[in-house]
Legacy VTK file of the C-alpha trace (Angstrom):
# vtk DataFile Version 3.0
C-alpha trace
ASCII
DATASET POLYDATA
POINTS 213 float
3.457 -95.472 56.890
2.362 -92.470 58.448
6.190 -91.063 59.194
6.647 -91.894 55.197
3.274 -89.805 53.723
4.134 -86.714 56.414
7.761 -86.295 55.480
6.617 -87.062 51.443
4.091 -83.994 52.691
6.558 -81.668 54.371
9.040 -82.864 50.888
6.748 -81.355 48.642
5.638 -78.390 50.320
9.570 -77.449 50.434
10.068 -78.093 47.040
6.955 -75.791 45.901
8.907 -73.244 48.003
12.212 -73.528 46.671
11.107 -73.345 42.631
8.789 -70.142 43.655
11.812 -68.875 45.592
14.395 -69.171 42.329
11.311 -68.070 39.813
11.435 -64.861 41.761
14.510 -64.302 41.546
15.117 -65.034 37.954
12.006 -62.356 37.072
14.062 -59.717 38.841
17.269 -60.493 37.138
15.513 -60.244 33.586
13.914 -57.003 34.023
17.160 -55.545 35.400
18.970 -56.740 32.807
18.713 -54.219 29.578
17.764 -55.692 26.427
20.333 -56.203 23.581
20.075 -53.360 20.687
17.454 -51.623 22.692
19.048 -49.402 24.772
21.545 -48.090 22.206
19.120 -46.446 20.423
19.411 -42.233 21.268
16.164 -41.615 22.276
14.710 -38.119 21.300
14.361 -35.537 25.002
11.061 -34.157 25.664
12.435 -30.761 24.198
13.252 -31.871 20.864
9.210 -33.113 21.023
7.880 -30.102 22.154
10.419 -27.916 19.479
8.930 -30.492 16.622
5.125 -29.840 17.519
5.626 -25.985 17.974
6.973 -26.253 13.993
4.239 -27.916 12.589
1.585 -26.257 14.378
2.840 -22.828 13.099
3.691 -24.337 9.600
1.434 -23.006 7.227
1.093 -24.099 3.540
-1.120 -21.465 2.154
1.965 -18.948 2.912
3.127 -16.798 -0.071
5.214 -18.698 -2.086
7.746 -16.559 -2.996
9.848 -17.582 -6.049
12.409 -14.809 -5.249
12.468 -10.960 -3.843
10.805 -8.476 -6.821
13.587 -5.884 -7.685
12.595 -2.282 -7.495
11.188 -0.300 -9.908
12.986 2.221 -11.178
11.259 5.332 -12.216
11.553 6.471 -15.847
13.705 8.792 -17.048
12.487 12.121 -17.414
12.174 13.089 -21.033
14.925 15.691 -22.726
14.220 18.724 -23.206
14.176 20.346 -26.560
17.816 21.844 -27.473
17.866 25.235 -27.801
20.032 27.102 -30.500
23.769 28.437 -29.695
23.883 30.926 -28.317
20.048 31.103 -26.383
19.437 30.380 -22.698
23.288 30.122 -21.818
23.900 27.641 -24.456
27.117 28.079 -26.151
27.418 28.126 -29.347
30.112 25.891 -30.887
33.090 27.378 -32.393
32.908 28.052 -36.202
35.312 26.041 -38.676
38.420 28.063 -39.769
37.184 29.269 -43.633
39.793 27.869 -46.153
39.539 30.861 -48.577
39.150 29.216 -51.952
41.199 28.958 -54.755
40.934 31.259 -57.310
41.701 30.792 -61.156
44.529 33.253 -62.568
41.694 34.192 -65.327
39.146 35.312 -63.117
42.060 37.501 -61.166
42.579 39.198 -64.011
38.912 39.468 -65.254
37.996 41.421 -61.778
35.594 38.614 -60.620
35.445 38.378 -56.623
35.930 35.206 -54.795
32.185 33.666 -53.767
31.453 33.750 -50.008
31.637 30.692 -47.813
28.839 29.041 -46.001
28.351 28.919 -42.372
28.083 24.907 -41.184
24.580 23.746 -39.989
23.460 23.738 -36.398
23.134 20.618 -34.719
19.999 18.337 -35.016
18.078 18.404 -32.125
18.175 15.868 -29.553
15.391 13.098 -29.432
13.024 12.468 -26.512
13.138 9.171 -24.714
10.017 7.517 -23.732
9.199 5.201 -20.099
10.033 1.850 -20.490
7.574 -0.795 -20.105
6.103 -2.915 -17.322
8.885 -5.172 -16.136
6.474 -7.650 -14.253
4.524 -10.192 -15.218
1.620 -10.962 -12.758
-0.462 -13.997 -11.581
-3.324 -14.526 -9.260
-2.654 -17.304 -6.520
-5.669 -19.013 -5.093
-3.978 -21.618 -2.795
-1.210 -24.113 -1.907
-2.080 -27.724 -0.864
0.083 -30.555 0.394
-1.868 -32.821 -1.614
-2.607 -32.792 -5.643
-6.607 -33.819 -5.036
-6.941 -30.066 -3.219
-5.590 -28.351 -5.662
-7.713 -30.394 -8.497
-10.774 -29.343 -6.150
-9.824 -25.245 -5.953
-8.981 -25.328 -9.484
-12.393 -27.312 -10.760
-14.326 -24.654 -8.078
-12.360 -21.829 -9.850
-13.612 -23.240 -13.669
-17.022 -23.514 -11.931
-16.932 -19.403 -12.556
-15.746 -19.233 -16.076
-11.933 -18.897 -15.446
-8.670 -20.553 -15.762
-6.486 -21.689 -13.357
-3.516 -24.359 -13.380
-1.660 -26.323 -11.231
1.572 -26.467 -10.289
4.600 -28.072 -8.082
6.985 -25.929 -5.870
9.276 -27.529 -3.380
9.117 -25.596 0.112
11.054 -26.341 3.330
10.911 -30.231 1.621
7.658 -30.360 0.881
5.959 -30.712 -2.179
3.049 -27.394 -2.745
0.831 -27.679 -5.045
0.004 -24.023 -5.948
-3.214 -23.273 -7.960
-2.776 -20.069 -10.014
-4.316 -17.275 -12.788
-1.975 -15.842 -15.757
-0.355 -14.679 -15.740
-0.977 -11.479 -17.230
0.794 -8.821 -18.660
-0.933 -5.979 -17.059
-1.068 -5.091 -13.309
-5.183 -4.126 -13.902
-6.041 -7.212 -15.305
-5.006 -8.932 -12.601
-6.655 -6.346 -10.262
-10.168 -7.484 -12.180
-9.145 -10.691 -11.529
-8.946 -10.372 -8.072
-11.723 -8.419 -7.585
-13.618 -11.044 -9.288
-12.704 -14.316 -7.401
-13.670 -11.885 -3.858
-16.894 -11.317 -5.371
-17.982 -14.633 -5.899
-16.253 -15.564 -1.873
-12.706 -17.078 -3.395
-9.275 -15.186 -1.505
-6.642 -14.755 -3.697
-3.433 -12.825 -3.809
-1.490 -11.128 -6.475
1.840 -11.966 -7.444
4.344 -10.774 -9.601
7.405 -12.123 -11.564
10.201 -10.225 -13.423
10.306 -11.023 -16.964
LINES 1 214
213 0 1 2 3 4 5 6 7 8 9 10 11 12 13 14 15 16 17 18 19 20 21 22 23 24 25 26 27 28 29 30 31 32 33 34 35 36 37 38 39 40 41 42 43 44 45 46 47 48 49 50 51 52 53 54 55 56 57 58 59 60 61 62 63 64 65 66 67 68 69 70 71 72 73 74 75 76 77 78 79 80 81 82 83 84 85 86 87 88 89 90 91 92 93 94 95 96 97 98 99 100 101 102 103 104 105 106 107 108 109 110 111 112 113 114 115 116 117 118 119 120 121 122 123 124 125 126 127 128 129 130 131 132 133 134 135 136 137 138 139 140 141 142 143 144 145 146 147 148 149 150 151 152 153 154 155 156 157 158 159 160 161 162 163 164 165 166 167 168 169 170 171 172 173 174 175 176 177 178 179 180 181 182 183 184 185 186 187 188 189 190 191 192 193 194 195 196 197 198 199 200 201 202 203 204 205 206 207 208 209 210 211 212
């Protein structure tokens, strides 16, 4: 009885061995073993991280928004000067119509009557003056561009706060929806100067900028 309960003992005890032995080894197997559909994902390299957080950090929305480059103003023309008569300040004068000498009745040949003289042709009119063209711009005052639609309702309710008008309104940049909150626009360049000056006064930036018509 004794042999039996030592070797039952020693049984056991070898047993317990064994199945910690194999559960060993099958945990190292598993995690050596990659994972189906896990490792064929591309994962992203620590440079194209550090490249994406450089962008957005730098990434402003309140930038200018741009619709497209102004085109430059020509100046005006400068206005003609008066024309002076043929002849006067090196002007030549134009060369006179051949006279047709008129036709004369037989009865007034042989009355003695002389033929009447012919006229000279008139001088040219004078030419007109032109006069500058007008303001090819049209101008607003921006007062910021928000990423989301509740900023822009805020800025544009602080801007009606001071007894002025501003609207709303989408522009697609780099993929993202702006919200830009504007003034206008306004035909003349010094009433959006006033504007401007106005909004600064009461501690709101702003920034002029113009369209062509």
């Amino acid at each position: 009885m004794t042999l039996q309960r030592g070797g039952f003992a020693l049984g056991l005890i070898a047993g317990l061995l064994i199945g910690l032995a194999l559960a060993i080894g099958v945990a190292l197997y598993v995690t050596k073993v990659p994972v189906p559909f896990v490792n064929k994902v591309p994962q992203r390299t620590a440079e194209q991280d550090a490249a994406e957080a450089a962008r957005n950090k730098n990434w402003d929305p309140n930038a200018p928004l741009a619709t497209r480059p102004a085109a430059p103003i020509k100046p005006p023309a400068p206005a003609a000067s008066a024309a002076l008569p043929p002849g006067v300040g090196g002007v030549p004068a134009p060369p006179a119509a051949a006279a047709t000498p008129p036709k004369r009745d037989p009865a007034a040949i042989l009355a003695g009557q002389t033929p009447p003289a012919t006229t000279t042709a008139a001088a040219p009119p004078a030419a007109k003056s032109t006069k500058p063209g007008a303001d090819p711009f049209t101008y607003f005052v921006q007062v910021g561009a928000y990423a989301k639609p509740e900023d822009a309702e805020q800025q544009r309710a602080r801007v009606g706060m001071m007894g002025m008008t501003a609207k709303v309104s989408e522009r697609e940049q780099s993929g993202r929806t702006m919200y830009r909150v504007r003034l206008g626009p306004y035909d003349r360049k010094e009433d959006a100067d006033a504007v401007q000056e106005r909004l600064a006064g009461n501690g709101v930036e702003a920034a002029l900028v113009r369209v062509e018509r």
